[in-house]
Z-matrix of the N, CA and C atoms (Angstrom, degrees):
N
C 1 1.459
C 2 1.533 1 108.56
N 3 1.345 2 123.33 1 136.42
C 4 1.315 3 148.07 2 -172.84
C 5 1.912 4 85.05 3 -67.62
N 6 1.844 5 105.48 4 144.34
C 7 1.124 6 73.54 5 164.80
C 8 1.734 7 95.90 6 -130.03
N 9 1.215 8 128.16 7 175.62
C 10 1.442 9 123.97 8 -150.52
C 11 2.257 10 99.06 9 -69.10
N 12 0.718 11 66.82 10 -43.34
C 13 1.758 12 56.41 11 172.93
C 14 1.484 13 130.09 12 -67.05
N 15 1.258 14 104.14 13 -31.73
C 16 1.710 15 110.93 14 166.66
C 17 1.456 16 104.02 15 -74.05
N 18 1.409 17 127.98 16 -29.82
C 19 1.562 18 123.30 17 172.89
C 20 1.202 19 101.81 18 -60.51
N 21 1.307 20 124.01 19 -67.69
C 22 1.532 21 139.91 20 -175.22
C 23 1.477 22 102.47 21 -32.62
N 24 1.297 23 130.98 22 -70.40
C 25 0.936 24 151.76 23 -164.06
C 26 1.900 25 112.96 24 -52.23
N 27 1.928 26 99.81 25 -47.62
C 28 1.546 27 101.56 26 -177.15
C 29 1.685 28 102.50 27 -91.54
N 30 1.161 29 117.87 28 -12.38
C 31 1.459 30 117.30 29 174.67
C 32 1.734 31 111.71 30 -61.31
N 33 1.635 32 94.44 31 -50.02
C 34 1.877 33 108.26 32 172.06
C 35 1.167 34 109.57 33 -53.38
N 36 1.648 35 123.66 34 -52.57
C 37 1.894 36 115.94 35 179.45
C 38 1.386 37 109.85 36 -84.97
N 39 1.163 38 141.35 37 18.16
C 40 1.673 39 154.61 38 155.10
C 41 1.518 40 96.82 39 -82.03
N 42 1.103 41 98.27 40 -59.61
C 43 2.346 42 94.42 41 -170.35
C 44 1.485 43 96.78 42 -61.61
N 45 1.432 44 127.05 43 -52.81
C 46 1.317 45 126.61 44 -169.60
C 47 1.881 46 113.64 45 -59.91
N 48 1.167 47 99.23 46 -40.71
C 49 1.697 48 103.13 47 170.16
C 50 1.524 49 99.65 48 -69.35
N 51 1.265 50 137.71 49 -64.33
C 52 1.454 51 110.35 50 -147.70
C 53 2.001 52 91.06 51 -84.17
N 54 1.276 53 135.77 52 -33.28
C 55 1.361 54 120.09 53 157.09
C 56 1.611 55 117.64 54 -8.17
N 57 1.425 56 98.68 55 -60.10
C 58 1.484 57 110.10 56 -166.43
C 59 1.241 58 120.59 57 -86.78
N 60 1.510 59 111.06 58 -6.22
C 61 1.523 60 119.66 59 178.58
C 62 1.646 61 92.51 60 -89.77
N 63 1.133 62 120.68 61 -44.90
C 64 1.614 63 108.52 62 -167.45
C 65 1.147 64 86.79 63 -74.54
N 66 1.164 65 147.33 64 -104.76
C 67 1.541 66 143.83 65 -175.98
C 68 1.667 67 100.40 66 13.16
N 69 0.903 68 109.97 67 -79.02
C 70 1.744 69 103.95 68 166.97
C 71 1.326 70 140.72 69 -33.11
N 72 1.158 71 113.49 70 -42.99
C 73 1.382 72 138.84 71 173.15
C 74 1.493 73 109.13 72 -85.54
N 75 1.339 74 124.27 73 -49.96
C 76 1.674 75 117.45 74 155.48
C 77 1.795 76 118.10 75 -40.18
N 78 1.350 77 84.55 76 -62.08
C 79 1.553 78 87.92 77 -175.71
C 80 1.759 79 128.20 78 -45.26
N 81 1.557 80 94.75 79 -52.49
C 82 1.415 81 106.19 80 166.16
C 83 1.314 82 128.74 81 -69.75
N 84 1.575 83 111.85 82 13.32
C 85 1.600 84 101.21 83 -167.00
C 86 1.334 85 78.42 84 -116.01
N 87 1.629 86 128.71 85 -23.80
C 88 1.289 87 138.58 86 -165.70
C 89 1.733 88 120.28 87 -75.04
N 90 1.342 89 87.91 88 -14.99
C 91 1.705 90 126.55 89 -157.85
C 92 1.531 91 113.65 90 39.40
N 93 1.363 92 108.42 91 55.81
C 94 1.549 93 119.06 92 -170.97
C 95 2.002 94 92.92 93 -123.16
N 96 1.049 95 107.81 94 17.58
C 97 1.665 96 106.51 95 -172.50
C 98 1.628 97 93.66 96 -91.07
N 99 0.931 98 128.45 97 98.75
C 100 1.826 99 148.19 98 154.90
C 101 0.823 100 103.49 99 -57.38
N 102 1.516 101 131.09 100 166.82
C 103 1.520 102 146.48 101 170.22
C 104 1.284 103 111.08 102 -73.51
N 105 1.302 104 117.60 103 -20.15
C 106 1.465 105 136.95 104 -168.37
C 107 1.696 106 102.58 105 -84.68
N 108 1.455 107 106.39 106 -62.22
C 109 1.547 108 111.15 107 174.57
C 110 1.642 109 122.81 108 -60.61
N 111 1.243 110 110.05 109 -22.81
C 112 1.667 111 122.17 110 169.01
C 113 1.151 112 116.55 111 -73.03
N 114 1.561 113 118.74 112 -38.07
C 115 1.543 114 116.13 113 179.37
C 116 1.587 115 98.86 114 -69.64
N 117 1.183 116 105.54 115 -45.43
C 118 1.772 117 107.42 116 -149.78
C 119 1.368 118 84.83 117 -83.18
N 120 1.381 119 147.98 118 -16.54
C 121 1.619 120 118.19 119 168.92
C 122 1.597 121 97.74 120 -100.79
N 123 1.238 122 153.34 121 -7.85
C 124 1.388 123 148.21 122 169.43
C 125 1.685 124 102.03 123 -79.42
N 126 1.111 125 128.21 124 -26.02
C 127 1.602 126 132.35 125 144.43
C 128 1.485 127 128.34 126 -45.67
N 129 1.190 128 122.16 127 -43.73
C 130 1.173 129 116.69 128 -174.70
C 131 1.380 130 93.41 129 -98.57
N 132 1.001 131 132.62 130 -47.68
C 133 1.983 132 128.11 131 -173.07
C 134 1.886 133 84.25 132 -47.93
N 135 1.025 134 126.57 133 -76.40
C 136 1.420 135 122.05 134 -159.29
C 137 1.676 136 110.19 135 -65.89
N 138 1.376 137 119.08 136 -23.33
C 139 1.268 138 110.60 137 147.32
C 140 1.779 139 144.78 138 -68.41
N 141 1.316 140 82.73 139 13.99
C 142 1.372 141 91.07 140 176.32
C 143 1.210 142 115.08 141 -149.32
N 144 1.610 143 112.04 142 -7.07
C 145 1.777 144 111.26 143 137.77
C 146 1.761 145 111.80 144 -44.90
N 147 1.546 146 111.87 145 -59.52
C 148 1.242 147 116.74 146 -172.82
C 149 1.417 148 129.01 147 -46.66
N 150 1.740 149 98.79 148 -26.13
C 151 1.607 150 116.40 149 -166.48
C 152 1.973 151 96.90 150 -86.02
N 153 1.384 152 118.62 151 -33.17
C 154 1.291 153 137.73 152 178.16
C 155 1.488 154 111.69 153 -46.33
N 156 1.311 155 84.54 154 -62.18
C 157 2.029 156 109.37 155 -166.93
C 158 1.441 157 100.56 156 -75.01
N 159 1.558 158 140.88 157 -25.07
C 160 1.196 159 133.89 158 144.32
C 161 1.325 160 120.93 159 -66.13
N 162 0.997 161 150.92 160 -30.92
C 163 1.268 162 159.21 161 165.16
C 164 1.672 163 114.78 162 -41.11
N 165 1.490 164 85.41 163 -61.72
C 166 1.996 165 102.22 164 166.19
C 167 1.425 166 111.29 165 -60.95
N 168 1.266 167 126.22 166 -60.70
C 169 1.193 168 132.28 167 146.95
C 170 1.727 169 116.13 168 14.55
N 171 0.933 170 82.81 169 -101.78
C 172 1.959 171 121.28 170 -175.87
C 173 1.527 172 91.11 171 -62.34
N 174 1.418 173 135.72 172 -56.54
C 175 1.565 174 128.35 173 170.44
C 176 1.663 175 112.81 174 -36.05
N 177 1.592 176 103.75 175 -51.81
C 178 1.068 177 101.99 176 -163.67
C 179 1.658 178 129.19 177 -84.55
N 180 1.266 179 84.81 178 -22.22
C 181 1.705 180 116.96 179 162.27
C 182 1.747 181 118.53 180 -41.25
N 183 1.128 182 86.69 181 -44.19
C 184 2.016 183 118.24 182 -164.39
C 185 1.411 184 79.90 183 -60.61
N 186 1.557 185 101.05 184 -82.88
C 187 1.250 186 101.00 185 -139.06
C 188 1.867 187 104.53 186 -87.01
N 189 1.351 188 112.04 187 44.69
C 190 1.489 189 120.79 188 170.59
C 191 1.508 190 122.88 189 71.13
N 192 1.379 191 109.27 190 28.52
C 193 1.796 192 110.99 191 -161.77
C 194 1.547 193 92.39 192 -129.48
């Protein structure tokens, strides 16, 4: 069983990834996407893959799997 804080928790790095995907997709349609703005939003999307995959991690840890 999910428990409400690990929901809480992957719901927060879900908004922050797709945030940063539209931000991306704005930007580039805007043609204002820099090398600068690609790193720094392809940074946080993968920083919060990382925060995810620990999350499961440590979930899965708990409960012996």
């Amino acid at each position: 069983m999910l428990t409400r804080t690990f929901v809480h928790d992957a719901n927060q790095s879900l908004h922050v990834i797709r945030l940063a995907a539209e931000a991306l997709a704005f930007e580039h349609g805007d043609g204002r996407l820099s090398a600068e703005r690609l790193q720094k939003r392809v940074a946080a999307i993968l920083s919060q893959v990382d925060h995810l995959t620990d999350l499961v991690a440590h979930n899965a840890s708990d409960e012996g799997g």
